[in-house]
MDAnalysis code that builds the backbone (N, CA, C; Angstrom):
import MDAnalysis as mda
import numpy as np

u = mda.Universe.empty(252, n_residues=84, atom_resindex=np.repeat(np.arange(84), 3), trajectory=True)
u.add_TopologyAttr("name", ["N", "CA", "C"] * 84)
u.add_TopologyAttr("resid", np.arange(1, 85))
u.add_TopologyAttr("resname", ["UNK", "UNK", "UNK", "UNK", "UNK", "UNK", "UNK", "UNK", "UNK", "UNK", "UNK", "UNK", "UNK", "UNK", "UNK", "UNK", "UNK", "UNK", "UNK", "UNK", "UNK", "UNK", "UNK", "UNK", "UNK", "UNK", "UNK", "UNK", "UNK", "UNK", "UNK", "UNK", "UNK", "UNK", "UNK", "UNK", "UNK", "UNK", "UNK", "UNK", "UNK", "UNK", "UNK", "UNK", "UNK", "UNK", "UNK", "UNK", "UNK", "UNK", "UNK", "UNK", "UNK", "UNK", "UNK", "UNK", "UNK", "UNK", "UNK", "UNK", "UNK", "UNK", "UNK", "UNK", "UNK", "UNK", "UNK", "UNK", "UNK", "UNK", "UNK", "UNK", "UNK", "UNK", "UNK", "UNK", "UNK", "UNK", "UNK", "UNK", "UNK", "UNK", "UNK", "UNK"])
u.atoms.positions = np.array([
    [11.328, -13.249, 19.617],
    [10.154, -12.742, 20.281],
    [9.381, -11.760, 19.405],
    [10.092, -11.382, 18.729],
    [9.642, -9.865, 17.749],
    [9.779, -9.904, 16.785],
    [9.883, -11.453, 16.454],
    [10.152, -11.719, 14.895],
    [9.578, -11.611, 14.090],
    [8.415, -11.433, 13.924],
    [7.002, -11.570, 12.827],
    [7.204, -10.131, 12.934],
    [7.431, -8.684, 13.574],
    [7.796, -7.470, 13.004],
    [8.913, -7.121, 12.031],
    [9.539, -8.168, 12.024],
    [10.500, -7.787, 11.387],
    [11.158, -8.525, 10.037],
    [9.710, -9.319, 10.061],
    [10.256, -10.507, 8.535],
    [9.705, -10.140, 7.277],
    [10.000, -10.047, 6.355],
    [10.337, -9.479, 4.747],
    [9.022, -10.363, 4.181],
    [8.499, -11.592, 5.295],
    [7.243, -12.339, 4.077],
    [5.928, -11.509, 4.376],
    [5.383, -11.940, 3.428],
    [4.352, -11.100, 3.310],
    [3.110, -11.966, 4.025],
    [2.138, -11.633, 3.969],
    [0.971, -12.583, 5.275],
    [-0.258, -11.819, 4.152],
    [-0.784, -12.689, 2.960],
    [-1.162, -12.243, 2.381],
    [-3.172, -12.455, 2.657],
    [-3.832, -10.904, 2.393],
    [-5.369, -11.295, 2.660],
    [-5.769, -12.051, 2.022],
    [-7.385, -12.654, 2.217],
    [-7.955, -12.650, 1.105],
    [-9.252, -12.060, 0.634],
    [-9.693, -12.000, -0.476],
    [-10.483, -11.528, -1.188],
    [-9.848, -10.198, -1.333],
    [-10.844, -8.801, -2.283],
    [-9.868, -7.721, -2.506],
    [-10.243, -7.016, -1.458],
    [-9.476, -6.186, -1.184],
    [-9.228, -4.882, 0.012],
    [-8.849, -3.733, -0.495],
    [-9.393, -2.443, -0.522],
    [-9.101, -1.420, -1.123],
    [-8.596, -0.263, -0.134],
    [-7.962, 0.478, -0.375],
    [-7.534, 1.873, 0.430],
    [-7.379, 3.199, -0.325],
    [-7.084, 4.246, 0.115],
    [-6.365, 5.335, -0.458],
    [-5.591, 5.911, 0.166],
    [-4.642, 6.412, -1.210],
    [-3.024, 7.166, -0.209],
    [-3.550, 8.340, 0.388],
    [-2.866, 8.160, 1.336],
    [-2.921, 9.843, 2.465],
    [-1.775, 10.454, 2.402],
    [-0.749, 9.542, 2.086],
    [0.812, 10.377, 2.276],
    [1.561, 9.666, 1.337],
    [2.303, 10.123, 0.642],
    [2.576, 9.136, -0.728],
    [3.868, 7.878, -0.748],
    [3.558, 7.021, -1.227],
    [4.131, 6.096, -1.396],
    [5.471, 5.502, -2.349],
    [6.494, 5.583, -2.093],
    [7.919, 5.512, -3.359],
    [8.492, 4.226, -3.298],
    [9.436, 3.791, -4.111],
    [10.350, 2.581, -3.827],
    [11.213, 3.153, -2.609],
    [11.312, 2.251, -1.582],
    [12.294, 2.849, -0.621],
    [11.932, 3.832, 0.301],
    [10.313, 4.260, 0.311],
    [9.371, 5.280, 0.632],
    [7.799, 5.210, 1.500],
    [7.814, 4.716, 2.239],
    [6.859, 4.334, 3.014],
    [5.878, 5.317, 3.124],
    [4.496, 4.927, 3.188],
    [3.524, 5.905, 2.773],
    [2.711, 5.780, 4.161],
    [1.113, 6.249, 4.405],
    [-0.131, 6.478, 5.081],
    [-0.680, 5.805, 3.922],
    [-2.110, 5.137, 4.419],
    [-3.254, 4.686, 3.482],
    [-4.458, 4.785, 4.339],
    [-5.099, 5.172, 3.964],
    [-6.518, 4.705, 4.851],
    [-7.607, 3.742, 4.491],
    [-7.787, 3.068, 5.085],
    [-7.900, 1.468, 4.818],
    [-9.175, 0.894, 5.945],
    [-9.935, 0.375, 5.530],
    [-11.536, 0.159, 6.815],
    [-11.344, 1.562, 8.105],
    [-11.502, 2.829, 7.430],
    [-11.348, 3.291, 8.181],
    [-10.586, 3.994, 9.263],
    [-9.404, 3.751, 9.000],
    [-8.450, 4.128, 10.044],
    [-6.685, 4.099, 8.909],
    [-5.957, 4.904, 9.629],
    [-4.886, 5.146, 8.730],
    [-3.679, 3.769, 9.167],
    [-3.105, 3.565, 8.380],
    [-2.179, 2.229, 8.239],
    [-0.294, 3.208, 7.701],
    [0.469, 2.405, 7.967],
    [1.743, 2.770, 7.079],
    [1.408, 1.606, 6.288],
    [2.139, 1.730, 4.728],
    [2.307, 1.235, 3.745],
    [2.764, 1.085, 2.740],
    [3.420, 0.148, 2.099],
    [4.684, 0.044, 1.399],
    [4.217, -0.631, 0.265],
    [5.072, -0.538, -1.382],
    [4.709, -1.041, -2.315],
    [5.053, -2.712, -2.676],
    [4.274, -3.184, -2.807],
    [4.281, -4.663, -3.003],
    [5.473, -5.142, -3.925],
    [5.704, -4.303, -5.015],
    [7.237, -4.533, -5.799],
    [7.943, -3.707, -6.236],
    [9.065, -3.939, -6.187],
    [10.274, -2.977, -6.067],
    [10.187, -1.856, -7.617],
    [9.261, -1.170, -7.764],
    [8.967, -0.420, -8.962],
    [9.369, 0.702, -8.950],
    [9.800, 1.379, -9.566],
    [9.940, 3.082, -9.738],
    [9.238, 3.988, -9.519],
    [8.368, 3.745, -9.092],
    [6.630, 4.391, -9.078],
    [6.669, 5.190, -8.088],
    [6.120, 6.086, -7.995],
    [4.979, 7.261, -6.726],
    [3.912, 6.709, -6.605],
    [2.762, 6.795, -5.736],
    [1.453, 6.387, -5.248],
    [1.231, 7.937, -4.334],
    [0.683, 9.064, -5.896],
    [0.613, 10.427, -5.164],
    [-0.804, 10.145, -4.264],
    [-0.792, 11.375, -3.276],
    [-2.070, 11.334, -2.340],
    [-3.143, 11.334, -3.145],
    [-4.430, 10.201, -2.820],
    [-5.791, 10.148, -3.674],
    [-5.810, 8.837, -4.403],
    [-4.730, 8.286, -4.401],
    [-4.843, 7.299, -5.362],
    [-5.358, 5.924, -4.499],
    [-6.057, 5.312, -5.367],
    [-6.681, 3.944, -5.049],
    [-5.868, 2.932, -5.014],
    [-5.596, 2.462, -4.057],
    [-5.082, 1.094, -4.028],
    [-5.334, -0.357, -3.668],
    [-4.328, -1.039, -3.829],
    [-5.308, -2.578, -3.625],
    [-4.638, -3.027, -2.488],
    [-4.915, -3.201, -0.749],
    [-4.600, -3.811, -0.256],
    [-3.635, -5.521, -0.098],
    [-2.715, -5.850, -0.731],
    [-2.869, -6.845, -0.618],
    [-2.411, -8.270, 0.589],
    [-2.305, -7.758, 1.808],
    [-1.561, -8.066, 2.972],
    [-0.338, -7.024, 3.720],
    [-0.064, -8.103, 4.445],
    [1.043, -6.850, 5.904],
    [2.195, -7.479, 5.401],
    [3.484, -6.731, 5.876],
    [4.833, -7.006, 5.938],
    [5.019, -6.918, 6.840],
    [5.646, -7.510, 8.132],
    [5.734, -6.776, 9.549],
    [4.858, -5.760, 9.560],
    [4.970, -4.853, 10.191],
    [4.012, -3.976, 10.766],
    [3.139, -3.063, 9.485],
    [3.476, -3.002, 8.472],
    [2.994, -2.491, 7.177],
    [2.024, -3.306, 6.267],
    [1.089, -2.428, 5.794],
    [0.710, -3.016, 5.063],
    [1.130, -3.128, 2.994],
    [0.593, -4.094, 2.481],
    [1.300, -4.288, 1.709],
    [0.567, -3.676, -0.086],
    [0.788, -3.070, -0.897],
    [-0.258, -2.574, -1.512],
    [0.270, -2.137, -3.084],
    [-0.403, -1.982, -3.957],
    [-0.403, -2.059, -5.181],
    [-1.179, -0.761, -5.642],
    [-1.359, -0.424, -7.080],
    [-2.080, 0.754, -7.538],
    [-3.393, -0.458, -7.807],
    [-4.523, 0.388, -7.940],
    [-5.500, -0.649, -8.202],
    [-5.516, -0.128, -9.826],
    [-5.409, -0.772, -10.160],
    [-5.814, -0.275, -12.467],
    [-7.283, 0.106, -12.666],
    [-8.168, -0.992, -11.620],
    [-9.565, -0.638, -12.553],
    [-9.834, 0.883, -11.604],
    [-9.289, 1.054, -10.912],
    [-9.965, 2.591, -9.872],
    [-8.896, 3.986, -10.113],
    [-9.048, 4.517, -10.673],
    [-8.365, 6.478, -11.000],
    [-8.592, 6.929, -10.007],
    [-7.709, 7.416, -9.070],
    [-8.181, 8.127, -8.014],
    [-7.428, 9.094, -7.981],
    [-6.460, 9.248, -8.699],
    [-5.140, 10.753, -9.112],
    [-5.057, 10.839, -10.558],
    [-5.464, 12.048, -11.511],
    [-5.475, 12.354, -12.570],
    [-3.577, 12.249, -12.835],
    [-3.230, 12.657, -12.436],
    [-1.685, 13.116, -12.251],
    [-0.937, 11.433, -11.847],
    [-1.597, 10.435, -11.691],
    [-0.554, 8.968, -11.512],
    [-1.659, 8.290, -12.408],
    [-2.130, 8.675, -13.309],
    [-2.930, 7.747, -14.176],
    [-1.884, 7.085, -15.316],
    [-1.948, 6.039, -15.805],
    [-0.753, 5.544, -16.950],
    [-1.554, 5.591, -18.161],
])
């Protein structure tokens, strides 16, 4: 009944979708994004070592169960401090 909350595939958008962190994002670390407006939870698209400190731009790229699913965007700097 509640299965689509709770399945590991991803339900991917299309075209690009952008957000920014509100609350930061880790492996194993579920974040805030704000995203068309309104705040989302959100988790990193691959299992990376990474932070996604507050400010940073990201790329929407679909939901996981109830999360959405998201990446650093490269072409957008939005944290001096998570720039590579």
């Amino acid at each position: 009944m509640f299965s689509r909350f709770l399945s590991n595939e991803i339900t991917y958008f299309h075209g690009a979708n952008y957000g920014v962190v509100t609350e930061s994002i880790a492996l194993h670390q579920p974040g805030l994004i704000l995203f068309d407006g309104r705040y989302y939870p959100a988790e990193l698209f691959k299992p990376l070592q990474i932070e996604l400190k507050v400010g940073t731009y990201v790329l929407v790229l679909g939901t996981r169960g109830c999360r959405l699913v998201v990446e650093k965007d490269k072409a957008i700097h939005g944290h001096k401090d998570n720039e590579e």
